[in-house]
C-alpha positions as CSV (number, residue, x, y, z in Angstrom):
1,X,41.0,146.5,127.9
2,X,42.5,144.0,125.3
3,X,45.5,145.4,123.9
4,X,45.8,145.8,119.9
5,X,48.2,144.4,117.9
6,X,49.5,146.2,114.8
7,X,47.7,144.9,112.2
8,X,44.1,145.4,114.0
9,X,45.8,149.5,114.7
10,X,46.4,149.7,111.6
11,X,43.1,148.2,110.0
12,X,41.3,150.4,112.5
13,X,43.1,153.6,111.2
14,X,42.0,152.8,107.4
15,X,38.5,152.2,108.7
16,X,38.7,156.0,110.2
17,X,40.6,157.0,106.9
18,X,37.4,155.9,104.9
19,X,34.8,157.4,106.9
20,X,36.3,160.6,106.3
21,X,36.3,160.0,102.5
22,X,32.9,158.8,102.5
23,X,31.7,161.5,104.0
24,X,30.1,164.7,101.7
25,X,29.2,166.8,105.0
26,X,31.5,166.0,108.2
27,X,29.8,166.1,111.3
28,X,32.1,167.9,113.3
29,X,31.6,166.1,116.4
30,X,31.9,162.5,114.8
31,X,35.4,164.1,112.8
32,X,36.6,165.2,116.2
33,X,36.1,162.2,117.7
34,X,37.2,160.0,114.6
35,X,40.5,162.3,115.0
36,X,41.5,161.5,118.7
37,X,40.8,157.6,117.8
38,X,43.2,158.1,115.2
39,X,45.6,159.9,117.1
40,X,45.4,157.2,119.8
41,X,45.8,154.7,117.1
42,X,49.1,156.2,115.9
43,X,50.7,156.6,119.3
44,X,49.8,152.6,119.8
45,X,51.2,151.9,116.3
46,X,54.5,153.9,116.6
47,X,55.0,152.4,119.9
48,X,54.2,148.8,118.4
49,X,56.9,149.2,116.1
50,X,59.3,150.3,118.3
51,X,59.1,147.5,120.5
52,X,59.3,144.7,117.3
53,X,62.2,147.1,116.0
54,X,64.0,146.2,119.5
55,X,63.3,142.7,119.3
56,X,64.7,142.5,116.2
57,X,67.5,144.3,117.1
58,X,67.8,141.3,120.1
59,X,67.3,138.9,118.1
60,X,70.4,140.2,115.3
61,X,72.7,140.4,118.1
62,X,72.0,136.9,119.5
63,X,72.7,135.2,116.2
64,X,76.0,137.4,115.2
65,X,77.0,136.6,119.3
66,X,76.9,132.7,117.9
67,X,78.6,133.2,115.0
68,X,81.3,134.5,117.1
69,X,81.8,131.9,119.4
């Protein structure tokens, strides 16, 4: 399975956001399901930004370690 960057997470989590208001009767099965995708999707995304947060984070301390030296 291809792993997801942020952006395509993210897209993919508005697409579920709109089903749900397009929706006048919610098929309960298809909302259920539309729910653990998005809850999936969420976990993914959090983690996503975590892991660019701690590069960051790298990335500050390697520049203000070469302004020191």
């Amino acid at each position: 399975m291809k792993k997801e960057n942020l952006s395509e997470s993210l897209k993919k989590l508005e697409d579920i956001v709109e089903w749900f208001e397009s929706q006048e009767e919610i098929d309960i099965e298809k909302g259920l399901e539309k729910v653990k995708n998005g809850a999936k999707l969420i976990k993914t995304s959090k983690r996503q930004l975590k892991e660019t947060e701690n590069e960051f984070e790298e990335i500050k301390k390697e520049l203000n370690n070469e302004n020191i030296k």
